[in-house]
N, C-alpha and C positions, 0 to 999 in steps of 0.2 A: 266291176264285172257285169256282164250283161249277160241275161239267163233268157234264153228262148225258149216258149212250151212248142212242145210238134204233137200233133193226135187230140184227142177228146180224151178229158179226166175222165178217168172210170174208179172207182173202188179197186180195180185186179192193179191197176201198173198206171204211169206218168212217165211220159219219155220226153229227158232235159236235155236242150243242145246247147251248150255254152260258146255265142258268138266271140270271135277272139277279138281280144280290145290293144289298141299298139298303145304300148306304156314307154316312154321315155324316162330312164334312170339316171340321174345326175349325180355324181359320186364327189364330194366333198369332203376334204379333209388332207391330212399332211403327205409325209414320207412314202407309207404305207399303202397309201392311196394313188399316190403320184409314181410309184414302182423303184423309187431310187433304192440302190445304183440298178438294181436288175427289174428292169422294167417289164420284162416276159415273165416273171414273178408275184406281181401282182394279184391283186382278187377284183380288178376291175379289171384288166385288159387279159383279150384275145381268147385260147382256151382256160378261162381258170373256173376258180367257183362260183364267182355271180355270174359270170357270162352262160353255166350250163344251168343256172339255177333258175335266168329266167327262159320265155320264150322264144325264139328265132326270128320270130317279129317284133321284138323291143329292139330300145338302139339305149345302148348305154354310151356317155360322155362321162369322160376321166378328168374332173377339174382338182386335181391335187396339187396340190404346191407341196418342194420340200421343205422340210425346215420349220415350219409353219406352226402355231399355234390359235387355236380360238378363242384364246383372249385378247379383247380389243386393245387392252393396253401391255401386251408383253413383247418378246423381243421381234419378234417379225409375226406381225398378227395377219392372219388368212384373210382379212377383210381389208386390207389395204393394197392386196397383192392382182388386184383387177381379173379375177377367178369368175367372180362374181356376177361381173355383166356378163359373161360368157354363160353362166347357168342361168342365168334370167331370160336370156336373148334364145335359149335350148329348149326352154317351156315345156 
């Protein structure tokens, strides 16, 4: 976050103007994440709770795979499912 001062420090008052910073939210993770079966259900996509919880100038990206686990070695691990370069390439 980036904190502007406006005015002269005085002892009576400090008036802070918080320049707004565009944050890019990259959402990882399974089922849950990915909206399966109901995708307009989600807590990344469209109106839900992270979308009102941040800004109006962030951009959130929905990299959810279903099915999915983050263990490397289990039955369909998230790290093999090419999610991945997508959130990298997102920055």
């Amino acid at each position: 976050m980036r904190v502007l001062l406006i005015g002269a420090i005085t002892s009576a008052s400090v008036a802070v103007a918080q320049v707004p910073t565009r944050i890019k939210w990259a959402c990882v993770g399974n089922s849950i994440t990915a909206g399966y079966p109901l995708a307009n259900l989600t807590y990344v996509n469209g109106a839900t709770r992270l979308s009102a919880l941040i800004g109006p100038q962030d951009t959130l990206l929905n990299a959810g795979v279903s099915s999915t686990t983050v263990l490397k070695q289990g039955d369909v691990p998230y790290w093999t499912q090419g999610r991945l370069t997508q959130v990298f390439a997102f920055r």
